[in-house]
N, C-alpha and C positions, 0 to 999 in steps of 0.2 A: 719775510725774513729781512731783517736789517743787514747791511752790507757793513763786513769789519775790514781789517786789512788783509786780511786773506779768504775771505769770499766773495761770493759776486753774488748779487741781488737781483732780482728782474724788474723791479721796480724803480720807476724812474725819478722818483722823489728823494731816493737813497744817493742820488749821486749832483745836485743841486749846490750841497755845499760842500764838499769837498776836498780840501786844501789845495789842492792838486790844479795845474794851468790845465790839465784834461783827465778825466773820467772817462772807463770803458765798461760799456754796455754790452752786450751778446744775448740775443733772445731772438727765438722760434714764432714764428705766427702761421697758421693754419693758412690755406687757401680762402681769402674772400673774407679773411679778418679785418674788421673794424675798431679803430679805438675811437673813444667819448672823446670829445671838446674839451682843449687842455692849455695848458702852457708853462713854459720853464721860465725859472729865473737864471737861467744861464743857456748859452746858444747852442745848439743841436748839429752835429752832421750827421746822419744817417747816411748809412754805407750799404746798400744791398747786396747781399753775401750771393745771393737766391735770388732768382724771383723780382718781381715786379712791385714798387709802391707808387703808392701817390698821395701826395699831400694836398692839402687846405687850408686857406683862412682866409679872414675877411678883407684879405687885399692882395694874394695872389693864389694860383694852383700850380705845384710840378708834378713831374713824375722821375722816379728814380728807378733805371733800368739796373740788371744784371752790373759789375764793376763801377757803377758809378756813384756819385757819392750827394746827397743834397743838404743844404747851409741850411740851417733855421735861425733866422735871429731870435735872439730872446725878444718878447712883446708883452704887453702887458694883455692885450685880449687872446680869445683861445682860438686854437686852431684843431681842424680834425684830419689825422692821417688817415689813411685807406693803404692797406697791407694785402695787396693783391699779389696772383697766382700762388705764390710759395716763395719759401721756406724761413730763409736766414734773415735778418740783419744785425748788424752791431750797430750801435750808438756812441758818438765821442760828445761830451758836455763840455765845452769850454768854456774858460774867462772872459771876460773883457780885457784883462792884461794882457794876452796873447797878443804880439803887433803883427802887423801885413799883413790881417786874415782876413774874409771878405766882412763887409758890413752888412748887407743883403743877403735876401734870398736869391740862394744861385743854384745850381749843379753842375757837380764836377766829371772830370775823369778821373779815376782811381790807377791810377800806375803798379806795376807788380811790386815796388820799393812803398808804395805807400798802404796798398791791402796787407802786406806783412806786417809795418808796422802798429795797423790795428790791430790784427790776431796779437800779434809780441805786448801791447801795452796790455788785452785781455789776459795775460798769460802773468799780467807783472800785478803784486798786491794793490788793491783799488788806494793804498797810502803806500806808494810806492816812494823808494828812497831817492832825491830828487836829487842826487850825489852821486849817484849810481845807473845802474843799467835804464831801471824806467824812467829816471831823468834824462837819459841821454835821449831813450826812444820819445817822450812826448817833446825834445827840443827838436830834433829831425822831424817829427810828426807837423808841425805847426810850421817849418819850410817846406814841405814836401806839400801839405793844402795851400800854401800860398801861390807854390809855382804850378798847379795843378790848371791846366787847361779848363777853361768854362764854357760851358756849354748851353744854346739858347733855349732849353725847356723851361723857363719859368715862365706862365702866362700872368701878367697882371692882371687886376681887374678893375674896371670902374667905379665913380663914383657918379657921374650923370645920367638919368635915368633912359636918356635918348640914345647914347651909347652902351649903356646895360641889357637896352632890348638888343641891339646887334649882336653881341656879343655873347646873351643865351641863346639864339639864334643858332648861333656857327658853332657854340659849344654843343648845340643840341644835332648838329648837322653840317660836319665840315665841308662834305663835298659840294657846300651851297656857292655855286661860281658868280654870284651878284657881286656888281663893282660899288661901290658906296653910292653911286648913280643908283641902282637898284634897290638898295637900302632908305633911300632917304623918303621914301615915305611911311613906313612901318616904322624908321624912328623920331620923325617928325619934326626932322632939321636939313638944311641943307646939305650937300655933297662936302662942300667947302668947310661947312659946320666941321661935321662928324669927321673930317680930316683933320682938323685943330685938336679937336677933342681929343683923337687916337695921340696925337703927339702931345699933347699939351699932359695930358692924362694917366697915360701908358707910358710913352717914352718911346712908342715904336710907330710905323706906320702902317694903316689896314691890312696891309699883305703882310707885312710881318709878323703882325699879329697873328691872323688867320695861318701862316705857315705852323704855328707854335703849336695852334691847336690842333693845326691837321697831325704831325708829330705827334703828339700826347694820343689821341687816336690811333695810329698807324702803331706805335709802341704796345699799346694794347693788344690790337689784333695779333703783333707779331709775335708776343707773349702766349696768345691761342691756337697760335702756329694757322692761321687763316691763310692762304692763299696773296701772293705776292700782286698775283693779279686784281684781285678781290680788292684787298687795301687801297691798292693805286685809286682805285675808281671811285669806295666810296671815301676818299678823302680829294677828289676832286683835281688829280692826276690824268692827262688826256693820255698817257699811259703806261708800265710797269716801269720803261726805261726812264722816264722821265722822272718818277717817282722814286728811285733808284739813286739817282743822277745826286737830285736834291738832300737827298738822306744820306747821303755817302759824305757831301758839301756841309754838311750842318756838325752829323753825330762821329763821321769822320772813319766809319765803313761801311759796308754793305748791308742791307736790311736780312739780308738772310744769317750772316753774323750776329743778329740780335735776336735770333733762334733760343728758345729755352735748350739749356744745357739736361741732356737725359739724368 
């Protein structure tokens, strides 16, 4: 179904062009839903209403927990999300005119004034009066992403193949405690290398890295409601409190707060 000014569409090609400095999405996906390899012509935030996603493409990976919210820039190659445990999300499409909003891929915090005002722009005709109410809402909309706290779940990925192997490595296996000293023969450069690389590359340093991915893991399990103890360990945690400690320092509360909502 084509999207007019008083329906809403599930499809995401309906909302690309738009007139509008943002477009509102709302769609259901199933437990363990997958969508095909894609891309917009205009940039994405995805808000998890529900439930747990994660995204992809061929230069970085996040994951978007329960209230938080992830940036897509528009790109010219595709990308694949992953609509994991359940239920909800909405999608906002914006401009490029939009000023102060990020340029990257990021993930946010969603604040109670800013999940309203996605329900309230869903609620306003997808050619909403830009005079009126849903213009007010997408101008508050577009400060309220700006000032939104960010958060370090976007892992980068490589382009060197000597840091590629690390790095399927730790994503295959966080709680792998090797120091880049331990690495550097499986990937076939030295310690001092693969520390240029991380930074030169990434923009973070090995531990930083490796923190992001243990995070994107530990987010998962906690979504499975796995054992606090359990996670610590296999994301390479010498123990609950410690693993606690760090996740509280990052995502900014308790890992047991990132409990699926009944």
């Amino acid at each position: 179904m084509k999207a007019t000014a008083h329906s809403r569409s599930t499809d995401p090609q309906d909302y690309q062009r738009v007139a509008r400095p943002f477009a509102a999405m709302a769609k259901s996906f199933p437990d363990g839903f997958e969508i095909e390899p894609h891309h917009h012509t205009r940039d994405q935030l995805i808000y998890a209403v529900s439930g747990l996603m994660r995204v992809r493409s061929a230069h970085e990976a996040w994951i978007v927990p329960p209230d938080r919210a992830g940036l897509s820039p528009r790109r010219d190659d595709a990308f694949d999300r992953h609509a994991r445990r359940r239920r909800d999300a909405d999608a906002l499409y914006r401009t490029r005119s939009v000023p102060a909003l990020p340029a990257g891929a990021t993930v946010i915090a969603v604040s109670n004034l800013l999940r309203e005002l996605i329900l309230a722009l869903i609620d306003e005709p997808l050619l909403y009066d830009r005079a009126g109410r849903g213009g007010a809402i997408a101008a508050l909309l577009g400060s309220e992403i700006a000032r939104a706290p960010r958060l370090p779940l976007v892992i980068p990925m490589p382009r060197d193949a000597r840091l590629r192997r690390v790095c399927a490595a730790l994503l295959a296996d966080p709680s792998d405690m090797r120091t880049l000293d331990g690495w550097s023969h499986d990937a076939g450069a030295s310690p001092r290398t693969l520390a240029r690389l991380f930074e030169g590359e990434l923009h973070l340093t090995f531990t930083a890295w490796r923190q992001r991915v243990r995070f994107h893991n530990a987010l998962e399990a906690i979504a499975r409601d796995e054992p606090i103890e359990k996670i610590a360990a296999d994301n390479g945690y010498r123990s609950p409190s410690a693993f606690a400690a760090a996740f509280r320092a990052v995502i900014g509360h308790a890992p047991t707060q990132a409990r699926p909502r009944p």
